[in-house]
C-alpha positions in Angstrom: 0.0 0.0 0.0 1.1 3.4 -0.8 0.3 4.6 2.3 1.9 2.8 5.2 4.2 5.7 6.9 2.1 8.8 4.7 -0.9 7.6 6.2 -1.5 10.8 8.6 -0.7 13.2 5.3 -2.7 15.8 5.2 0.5 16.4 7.1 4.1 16.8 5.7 4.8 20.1 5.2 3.1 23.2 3.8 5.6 25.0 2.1 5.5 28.4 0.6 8.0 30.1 -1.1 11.3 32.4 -0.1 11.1 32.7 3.6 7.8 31.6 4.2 7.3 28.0 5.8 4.1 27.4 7.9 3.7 24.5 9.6 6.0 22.9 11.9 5.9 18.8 11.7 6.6 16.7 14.4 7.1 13.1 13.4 6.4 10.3 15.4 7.5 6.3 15.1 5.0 3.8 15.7 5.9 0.2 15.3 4.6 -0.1 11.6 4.3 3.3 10.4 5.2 7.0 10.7 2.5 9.3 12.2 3.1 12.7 10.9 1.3 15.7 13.0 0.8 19.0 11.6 0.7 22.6 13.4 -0.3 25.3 11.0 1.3 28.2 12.1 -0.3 31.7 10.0 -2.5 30.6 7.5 -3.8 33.5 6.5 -1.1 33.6 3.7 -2.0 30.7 2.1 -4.8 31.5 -0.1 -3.5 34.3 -1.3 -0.3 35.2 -0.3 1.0 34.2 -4.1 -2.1 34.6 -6.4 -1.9 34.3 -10.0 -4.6 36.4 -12.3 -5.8 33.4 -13.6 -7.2 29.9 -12.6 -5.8 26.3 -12.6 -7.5 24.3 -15.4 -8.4 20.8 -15.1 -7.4 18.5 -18.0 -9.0 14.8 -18.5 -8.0 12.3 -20.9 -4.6 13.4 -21.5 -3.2 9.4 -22.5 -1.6 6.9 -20.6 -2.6 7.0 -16.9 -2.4 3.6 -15.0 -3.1 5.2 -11.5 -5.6 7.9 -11.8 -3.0 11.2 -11.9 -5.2 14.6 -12.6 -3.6 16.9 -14.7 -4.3 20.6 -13.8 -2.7 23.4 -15.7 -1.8 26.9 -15.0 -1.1 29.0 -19.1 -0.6 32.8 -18.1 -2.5 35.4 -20.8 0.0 36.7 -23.2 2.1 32.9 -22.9 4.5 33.2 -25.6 4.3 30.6 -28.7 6.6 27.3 -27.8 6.7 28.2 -23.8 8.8 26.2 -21.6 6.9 23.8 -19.0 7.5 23.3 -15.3 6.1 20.3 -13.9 5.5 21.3 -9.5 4.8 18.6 -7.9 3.1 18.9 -4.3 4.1 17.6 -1.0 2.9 14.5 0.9 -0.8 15.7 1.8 -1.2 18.3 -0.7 -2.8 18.5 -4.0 -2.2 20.6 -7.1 -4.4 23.4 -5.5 -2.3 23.7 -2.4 1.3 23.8 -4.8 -0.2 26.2 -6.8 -1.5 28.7 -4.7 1.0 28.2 -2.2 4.2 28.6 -4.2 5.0 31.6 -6.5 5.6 29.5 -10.4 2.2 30.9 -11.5 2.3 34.4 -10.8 6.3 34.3 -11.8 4.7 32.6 -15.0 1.9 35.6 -15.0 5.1 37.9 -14.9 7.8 36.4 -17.4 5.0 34.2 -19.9 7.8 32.5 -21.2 6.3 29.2 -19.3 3.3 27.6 -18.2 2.9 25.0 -15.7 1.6 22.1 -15.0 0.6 20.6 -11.6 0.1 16.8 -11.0 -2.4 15.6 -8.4 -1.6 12.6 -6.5 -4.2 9.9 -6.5 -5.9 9.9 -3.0 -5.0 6.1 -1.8 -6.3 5.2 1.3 -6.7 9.1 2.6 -3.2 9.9 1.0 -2.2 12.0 -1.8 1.7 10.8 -1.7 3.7 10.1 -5.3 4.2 6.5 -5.5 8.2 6.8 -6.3 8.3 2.5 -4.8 7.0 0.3 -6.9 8.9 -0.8 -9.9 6.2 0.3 -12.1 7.0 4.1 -11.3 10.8 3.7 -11.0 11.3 2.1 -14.6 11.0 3.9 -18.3 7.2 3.4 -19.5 6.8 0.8 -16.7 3.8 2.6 -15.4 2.7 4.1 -11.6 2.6 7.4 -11.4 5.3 8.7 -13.5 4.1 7.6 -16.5 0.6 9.4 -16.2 3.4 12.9 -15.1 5.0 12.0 -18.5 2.1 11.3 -20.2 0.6 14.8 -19.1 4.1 16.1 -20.9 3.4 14.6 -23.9 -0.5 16.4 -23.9 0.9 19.7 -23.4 3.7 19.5 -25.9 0.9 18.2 -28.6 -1.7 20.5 -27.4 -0.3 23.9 -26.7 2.9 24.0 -28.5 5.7 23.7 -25.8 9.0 23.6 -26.5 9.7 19.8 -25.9 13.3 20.6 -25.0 12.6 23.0 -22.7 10.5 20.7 -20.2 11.7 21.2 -16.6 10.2 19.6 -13.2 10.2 20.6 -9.1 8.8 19.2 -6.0 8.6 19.5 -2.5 8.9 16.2 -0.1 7.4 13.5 -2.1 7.4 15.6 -4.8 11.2 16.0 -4.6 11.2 12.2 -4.8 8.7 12.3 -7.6 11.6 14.7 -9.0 14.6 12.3 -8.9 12.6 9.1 -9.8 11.7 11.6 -13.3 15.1 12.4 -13.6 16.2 8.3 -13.5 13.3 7.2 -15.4 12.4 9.9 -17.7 15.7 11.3 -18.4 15.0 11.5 -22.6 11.6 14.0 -21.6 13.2 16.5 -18.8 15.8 19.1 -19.2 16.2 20.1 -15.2 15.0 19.7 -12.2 15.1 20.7 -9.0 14.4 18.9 -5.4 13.4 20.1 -2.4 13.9 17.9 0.6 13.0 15.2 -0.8 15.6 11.5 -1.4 17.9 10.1 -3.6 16.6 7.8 -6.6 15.4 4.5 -5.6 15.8 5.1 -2.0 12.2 4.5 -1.3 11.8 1.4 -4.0 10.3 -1.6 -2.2 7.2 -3.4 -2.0 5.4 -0.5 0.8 5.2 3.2 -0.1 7.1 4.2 3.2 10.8 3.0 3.7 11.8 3.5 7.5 15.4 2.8 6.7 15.8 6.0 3.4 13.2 8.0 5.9 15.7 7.7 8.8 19.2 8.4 7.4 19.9 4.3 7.7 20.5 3.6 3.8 23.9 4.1 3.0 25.3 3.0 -0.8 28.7 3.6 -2.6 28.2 6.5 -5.5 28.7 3.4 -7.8 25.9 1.6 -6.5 23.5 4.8 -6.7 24.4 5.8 -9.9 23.2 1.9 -10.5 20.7 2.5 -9.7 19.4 5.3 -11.9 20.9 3.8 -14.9 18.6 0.9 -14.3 15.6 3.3 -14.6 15.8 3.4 -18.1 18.1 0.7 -19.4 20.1 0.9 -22.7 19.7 4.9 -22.4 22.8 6.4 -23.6 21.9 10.1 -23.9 22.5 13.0 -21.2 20.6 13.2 -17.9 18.4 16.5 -16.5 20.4 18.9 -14.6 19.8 18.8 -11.3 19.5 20.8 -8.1 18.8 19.2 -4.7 18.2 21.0 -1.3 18.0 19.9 1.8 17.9 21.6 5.6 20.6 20.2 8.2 17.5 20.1 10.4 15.4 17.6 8.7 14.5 14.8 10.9 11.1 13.7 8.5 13.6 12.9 5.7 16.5 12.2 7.5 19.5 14.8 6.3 21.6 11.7 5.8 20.0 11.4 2.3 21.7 14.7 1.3 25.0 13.3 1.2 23.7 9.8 -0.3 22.0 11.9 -3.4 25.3 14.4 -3.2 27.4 10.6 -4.1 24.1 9.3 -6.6 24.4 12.6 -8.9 28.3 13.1 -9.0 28.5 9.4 -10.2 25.6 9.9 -13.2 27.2 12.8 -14.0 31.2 11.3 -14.0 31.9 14.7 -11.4 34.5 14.6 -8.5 33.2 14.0 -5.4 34.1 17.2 -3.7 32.5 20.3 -5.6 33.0 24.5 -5.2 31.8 25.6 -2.2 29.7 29.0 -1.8 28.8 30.3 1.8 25.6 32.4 2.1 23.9 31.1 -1.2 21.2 31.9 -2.0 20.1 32.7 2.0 22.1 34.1 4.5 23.8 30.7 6.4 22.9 28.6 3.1 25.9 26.5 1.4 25.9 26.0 -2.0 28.0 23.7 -3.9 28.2 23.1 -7.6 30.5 19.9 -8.4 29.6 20.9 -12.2 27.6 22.9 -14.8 24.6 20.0 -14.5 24.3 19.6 -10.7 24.2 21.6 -7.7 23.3 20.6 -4.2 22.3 23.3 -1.2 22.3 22.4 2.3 20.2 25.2 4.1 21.9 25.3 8.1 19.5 24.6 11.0 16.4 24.1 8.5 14.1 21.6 9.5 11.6 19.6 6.4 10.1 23.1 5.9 12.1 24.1 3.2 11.2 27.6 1.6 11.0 27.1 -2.2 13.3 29.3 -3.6 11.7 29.8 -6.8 13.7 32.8 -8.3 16.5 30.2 -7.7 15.2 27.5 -9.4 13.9 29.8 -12.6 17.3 31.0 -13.1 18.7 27.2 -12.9 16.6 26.1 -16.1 17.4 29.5 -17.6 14.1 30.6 -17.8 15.0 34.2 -16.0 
């Protein structure tokens, strides 16, 4: 079941973007799954604190879609012709609704309209609307779960409103972050970047229940050989060049343990053949914020005394896929 440790979700994290986290999560271990409890702290920004002047649209019968994934879709007025695409993908708990009002990629795309996005929707299993990035299914090119019906909404928008199929980019939060790097192992031929917040290295999760104590916990450990291994074997025989990727992560985390910084730090370096020990920048792109870039694809940001509440920096990530 997909649910086993997101069970509580409604839950994770709410995240809004630069400087703005409201929720704090503590996270509790019970003997067969994680209990996540939620205390919203100012929610009067959330409705509104990033609107966009127009609506999400909801798209159905878009193609291939094993588990039920809706497709909602954000196109600013004025969207140039061949716009870029960002794929955000929403937190354990939240929906498309929840990402889109509480981040700032709409109104940013409202602002630039060199992009639309789209925004996935988790299937609700069993109360919870968390990306299956476990089953083989999801983890393997055109094998199905989730990521095909992501991939599959993609292919819609590239056929029916003209974006720029090399400009396709992707983001998450939490188990959208997951969603991210599973996309980036599986999917590598339809994304050109990505970026991860808090979320775990490719595979980390894979296994027969939705919720891996061990990854969750900081207790999975692997030799850069073995995790690039593992993304290889998301698509295999795939010879071309994999998305550029950012992943950040706050010393603090204890719902995704911080461990799994390091273990995606040794994942990416090996896919991308870069030395293990990259450039170093203090103060980047928030005061007491490290960022180091081992080469022109990846980056990785460790955000000191952060806890799972990451704030999205979107700017950031916009000027990453060159789209500011």
């Amino acid at each position: 079941m997909r649910s086993q440790a997101f069970t509580l979700a409604k839950d994770i994290t709410r995240i809004v973007a630069a400087g703005a986290s409201f929720s704090q999560v503590d996270r509790l271990n019970g003997s067969s799954s994680t209990h996540i409890l939620s205390n919203t702290l100012s929610v009067f920004a959330v409705a509104g604190a990033f609107a966009a002047a127009g609506q999400l649209q909801q798209v159905s019968n878009y193609g291939t879609n094993p588990t039920g994934v809706q497709m909602w879709v954000y196109r600013p007025s004025g969207l140039v012709a061949n716009p870029a695409l960002i794929v955000a993908m929403h937190y354990c708990g939240g929906t498309a609704q929840a990402y889109f009002s509480g981040t700032q990629y709409a109104n940013l795309a409202d602002q630039l309209k060199n992009f639309m996005v789209i925004y996935p929707s988790a299937p609700n299993v069993a109360g919870s609307t968390c990306w299956d990035v476990h089953s083989t299914g999801t983890l393997t090119h055109n094998g199905g779960g989730d990521s095909i019906g992501i991939v599959s909404q993609v292919k819609y928008a590239i056929t029916n409103y003209g974006v720029n199929a090399s400009r396709v980019y992707m983001t998450g939060t939490s188990s959208g972050a997951m969603m991210t790097n599973v996309l980036a192992g599986a999917y590598p031929d339809v994304f050109v970047a990505g970026a991860a917040f808090a979320g775990v290295p490719y595979g980390c999760f894979a296994g027969a229940s939705a919720w891996n104590n061990a990854c969750a916990n900081g207790q999975t450990t692997k030799t850069a050989q073995e995790w690039g291994n593992l993304v290889r074997s998301g698509y295999p025989g795939y010879n071309g060049t994999y998305p550029k990727l950012q992943i950040w992560q706050g010393t603090a985390d204890t719902t995704l343990n911080y461990h799994n910084f390091a273990e995606g730090v040794k994942q990416w370096t090996n896919v991308f053949g870069y030395p293990a020990t990259g450039a170093a920048q203090q103060n980047s792109p928030v005061n007491g914020w490290t960022r180091t870039t081992y080469g022109p694809n990846f980056q990785a940001i460790s955000a000191q005394g952060v806890d799972h509440n990451i704030p999205v920096q979107t700017n950031d990530v916009l000027t990453w896929f060159g789209l500011r």
